[in-house]
C-alpha positions as CSV (number, residue, x, y, z in Angstrom):
1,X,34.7,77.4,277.0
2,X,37.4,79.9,278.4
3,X,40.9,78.5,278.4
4,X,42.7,78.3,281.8
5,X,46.2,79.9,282.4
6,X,47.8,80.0,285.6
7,X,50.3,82.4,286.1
8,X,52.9,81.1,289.1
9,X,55.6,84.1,288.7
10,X,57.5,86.4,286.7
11,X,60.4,87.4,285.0
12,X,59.9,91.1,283.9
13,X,56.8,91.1,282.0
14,X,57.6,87.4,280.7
15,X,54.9,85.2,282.5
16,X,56.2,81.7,283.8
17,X,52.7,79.6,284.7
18,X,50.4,76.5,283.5
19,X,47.9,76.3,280.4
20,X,46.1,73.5,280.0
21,X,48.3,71.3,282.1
22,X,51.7,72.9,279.9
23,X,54.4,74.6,281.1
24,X,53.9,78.2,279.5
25,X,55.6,79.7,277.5
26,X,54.7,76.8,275.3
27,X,54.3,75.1,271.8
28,X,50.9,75.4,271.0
29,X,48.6,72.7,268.8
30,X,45.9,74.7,266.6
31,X,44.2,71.2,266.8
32,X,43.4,71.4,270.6
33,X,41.9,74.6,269.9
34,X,38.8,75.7,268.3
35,X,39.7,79.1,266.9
36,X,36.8,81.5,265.3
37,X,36.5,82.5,262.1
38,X,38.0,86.1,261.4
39,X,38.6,88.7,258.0
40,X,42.2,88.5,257.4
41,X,44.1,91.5,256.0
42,X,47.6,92.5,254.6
43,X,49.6,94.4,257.2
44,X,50.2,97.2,255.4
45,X,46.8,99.0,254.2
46,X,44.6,102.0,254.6
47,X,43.1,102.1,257.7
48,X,39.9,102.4,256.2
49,X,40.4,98.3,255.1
50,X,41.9,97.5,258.6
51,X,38.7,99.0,260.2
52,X,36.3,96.9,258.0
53,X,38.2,93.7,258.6
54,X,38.5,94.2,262.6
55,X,34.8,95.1,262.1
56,X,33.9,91.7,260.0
57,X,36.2,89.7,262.1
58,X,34.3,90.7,265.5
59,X,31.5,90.1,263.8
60,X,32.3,86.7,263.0
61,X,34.1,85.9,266.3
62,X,30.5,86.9,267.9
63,X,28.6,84.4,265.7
64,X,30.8,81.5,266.1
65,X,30.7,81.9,270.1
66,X,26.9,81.9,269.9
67,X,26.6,79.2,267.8
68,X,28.7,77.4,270.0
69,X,30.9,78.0,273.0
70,X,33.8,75.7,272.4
71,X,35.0,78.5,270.4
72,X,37.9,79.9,272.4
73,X,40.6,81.7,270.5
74,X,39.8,84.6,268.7
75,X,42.2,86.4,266.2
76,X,43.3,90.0,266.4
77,X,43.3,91.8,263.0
78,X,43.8,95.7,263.1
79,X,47.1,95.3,260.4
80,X,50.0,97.9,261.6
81,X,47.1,100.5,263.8
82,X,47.8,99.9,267.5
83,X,44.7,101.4,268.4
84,X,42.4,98.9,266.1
85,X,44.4,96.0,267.3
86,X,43.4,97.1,270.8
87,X,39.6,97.9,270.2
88,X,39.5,94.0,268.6
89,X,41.1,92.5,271.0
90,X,39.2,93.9,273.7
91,X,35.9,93.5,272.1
92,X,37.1,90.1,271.5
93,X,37.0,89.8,275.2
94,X,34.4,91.2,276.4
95,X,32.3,88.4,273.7
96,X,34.2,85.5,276.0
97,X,37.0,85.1,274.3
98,X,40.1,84.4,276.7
99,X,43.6,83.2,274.0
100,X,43.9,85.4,271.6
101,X,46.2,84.9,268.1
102,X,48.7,87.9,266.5
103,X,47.9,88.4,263.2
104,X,51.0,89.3,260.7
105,X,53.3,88.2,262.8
106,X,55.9,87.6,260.2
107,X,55.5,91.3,259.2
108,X,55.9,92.1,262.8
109,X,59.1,90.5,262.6
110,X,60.0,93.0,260.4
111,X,58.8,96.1,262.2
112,X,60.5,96.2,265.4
113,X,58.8,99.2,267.0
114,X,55.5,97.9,265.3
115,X,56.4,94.8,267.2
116,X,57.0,96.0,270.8
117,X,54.0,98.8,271.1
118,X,51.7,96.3,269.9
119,X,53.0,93.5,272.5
120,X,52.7,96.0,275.4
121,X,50.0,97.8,274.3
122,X,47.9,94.5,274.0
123,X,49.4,93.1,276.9
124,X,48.1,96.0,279.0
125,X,44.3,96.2,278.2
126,X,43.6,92.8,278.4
127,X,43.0,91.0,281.7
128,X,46.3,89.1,283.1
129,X,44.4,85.7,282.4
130,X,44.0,86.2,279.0
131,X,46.8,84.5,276.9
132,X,49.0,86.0,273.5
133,X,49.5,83.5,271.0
134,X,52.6,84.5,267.9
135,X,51.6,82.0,265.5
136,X,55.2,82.2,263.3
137,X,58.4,82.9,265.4
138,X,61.6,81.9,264.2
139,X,63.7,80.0,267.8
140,X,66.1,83.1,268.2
141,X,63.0,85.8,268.1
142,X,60.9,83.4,271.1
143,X,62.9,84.8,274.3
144,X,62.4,88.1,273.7
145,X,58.8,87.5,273.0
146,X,58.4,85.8,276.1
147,X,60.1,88.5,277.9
148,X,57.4,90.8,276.5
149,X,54.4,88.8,277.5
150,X,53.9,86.6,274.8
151,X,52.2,83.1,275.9
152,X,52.4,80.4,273.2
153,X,53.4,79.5,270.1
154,X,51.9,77.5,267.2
155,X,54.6,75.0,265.8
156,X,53.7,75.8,262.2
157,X,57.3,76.9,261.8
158,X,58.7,73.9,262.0
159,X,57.0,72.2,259.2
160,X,56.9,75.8,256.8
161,X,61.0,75.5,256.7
162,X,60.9,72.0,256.6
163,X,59.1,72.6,253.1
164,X,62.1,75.0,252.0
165,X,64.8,72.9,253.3
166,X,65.9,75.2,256.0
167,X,67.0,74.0,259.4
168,X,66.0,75.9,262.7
169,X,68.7,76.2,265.9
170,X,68.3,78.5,268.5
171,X,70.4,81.2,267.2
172,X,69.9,80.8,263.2
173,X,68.2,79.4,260.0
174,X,70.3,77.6,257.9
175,X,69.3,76.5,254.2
176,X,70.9,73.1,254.2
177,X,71.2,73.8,249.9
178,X,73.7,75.4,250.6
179,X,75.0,74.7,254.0
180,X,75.5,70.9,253.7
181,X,75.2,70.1,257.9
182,X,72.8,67.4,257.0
183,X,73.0,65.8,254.0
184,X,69.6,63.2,252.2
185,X,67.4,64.4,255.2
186,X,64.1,64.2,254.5
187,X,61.1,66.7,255.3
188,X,59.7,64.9,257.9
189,X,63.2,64.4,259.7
190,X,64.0,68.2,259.1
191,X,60.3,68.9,260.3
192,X,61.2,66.9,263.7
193,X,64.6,68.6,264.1
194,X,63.1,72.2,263.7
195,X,60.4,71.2,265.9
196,X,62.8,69.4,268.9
197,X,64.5,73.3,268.3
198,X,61.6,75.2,269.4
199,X,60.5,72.8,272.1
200,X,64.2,73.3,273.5
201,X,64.5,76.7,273.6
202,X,61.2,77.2,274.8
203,X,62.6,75.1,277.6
204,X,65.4,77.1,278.1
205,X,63.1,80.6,278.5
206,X,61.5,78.6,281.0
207,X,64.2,78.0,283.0
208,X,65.5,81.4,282.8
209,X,62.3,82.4,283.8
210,X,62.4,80.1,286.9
211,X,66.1,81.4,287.8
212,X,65.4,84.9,287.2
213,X,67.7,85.2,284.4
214,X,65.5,85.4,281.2
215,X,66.8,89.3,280.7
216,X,70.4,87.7,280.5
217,X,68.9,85.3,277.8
218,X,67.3,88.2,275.9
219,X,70.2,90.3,275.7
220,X,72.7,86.8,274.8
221,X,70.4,86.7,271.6
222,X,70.2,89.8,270.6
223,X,73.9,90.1,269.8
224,X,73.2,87.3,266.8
225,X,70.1,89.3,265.5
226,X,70.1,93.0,265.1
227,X,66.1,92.8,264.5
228,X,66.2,91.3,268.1
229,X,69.0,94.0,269.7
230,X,66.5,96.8,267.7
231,X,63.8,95.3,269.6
232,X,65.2,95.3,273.1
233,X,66.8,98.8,272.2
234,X,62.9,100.1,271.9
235,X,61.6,98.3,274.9
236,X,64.5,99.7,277.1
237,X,63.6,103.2,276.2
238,X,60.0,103.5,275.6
239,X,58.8,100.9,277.9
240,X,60.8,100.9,280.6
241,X,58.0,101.2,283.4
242,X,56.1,98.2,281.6
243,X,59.4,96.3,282.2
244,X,59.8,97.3,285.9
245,X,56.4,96.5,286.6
246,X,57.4,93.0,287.4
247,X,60.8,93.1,287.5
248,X,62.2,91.5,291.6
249,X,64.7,94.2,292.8
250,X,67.1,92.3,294.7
């Protein structure tokens, strides 16, 4: 059972629509999903590995959507090889998938380049209804992923730093050890806090979006995170026609 996403407009490649009755970009529920089984792998590893797990996990993606077609997000594996990512995911595809899950995505945090030629790259070869899911995005790094294309966003986050203590705002983490903001708060309340971050700033790349502003957005954050500004510094020069393609010239 495909997953419906309506795309209404635009803001550079960042896509502005409705999923499932949801704004989009959105927080996304893994329990309101059935998601197929896959073969996980480090990010970093021969390509050798990363070919048998993209192998397995296609495999196992085509077997679960047989067996029965509730089945509707699929994972992409291929660790840091572009061009494995992109066989899986359109493999993945063409088996009926139509929402489709990032693997490593912390690691891709990391890599900036890694980061942006996979977005585009996936973005690119799959068909325009199919949706890109980053399953573990800090607040400050989801505008610039929804500028790139990215769809929804599992709320795992919230509750991972509610574990370590650390509270989530738009623009930073902050371990609450040793920065005493809030004082005898306990998971669940920091849980709730980190979560009522994400849902708002995912509200706020919406309404850039709808203004036509989201780019002003982008570049607002990257001045507080140079893993963001060295992101938008590789999309600006390698990508540039991938950004025009939907850009409004006024």
């Amino acid at each position: 059972m495909k997953i419906n996403i309506e795309i209404k407009s635009h803001d550079g490649p960042g896509r502005f629509g409705k999923l499932e009755g949801k704004q989009t970009p959105t927080i996304i529920d893994k329990d309101e999903y059935k998601i197929a089984p896959d073969e996980s792998s480090s990010y970093n590893i021969q390509k050798e590995i990363a070919e048998l797990c993209v192998r397995k996990t296609i495999e196992k993606a085509k077997i679960a959507i047989q067996s029965d077609e509730n089945y509707n997000v699929a994972v992409v594996q291929g660790s840091k090889y572009i061009d494995l990512r992109v066989k899986c995911i359109k493999e993945l595809e063409n088996l009926g998938y139509s929402a489709f899950i990032i693997a490593n995505g912390d690691d891709l945090l990391l890599n900036s380049r890694d980061l942006v030629e996979l977005i585009v790259n996936l973005r690119e070869n799959i068909s325009p209804n199919s949706i890109l899911i980053f399953p573990f995005a800090e607040p400050s790094f989801i505008p610039i992923l929804s500028y790139m294309g990215i769809d929804g966003f599992f709320n795992d986050c919230a509750d991972y730093y509610s574990y370590l203590n650390v509270l989530l705002t738009p623009t930073k983490t902050y371990d609450l050890n040793e920065y005493k903001i809030y004082e005898n708060k306990t998971k669940e309340e920091i849980a709730k806090y980190n979560e009522d971050t994400i849902d708002f700033v995912l509200k706020e790349v919406r309404a850039h979006m709808k203004n036509r502003s989201l780019r002003n957005l982008v570049e607002e954050r990257s001045l507080t995170s140079p893993q963001n500004l060295s992101t938008l510094k590789i999309l600006d020069k390698k990508y540039k026609d991938y950004l025009l393609k939907y850009t409004q010239i006024y």
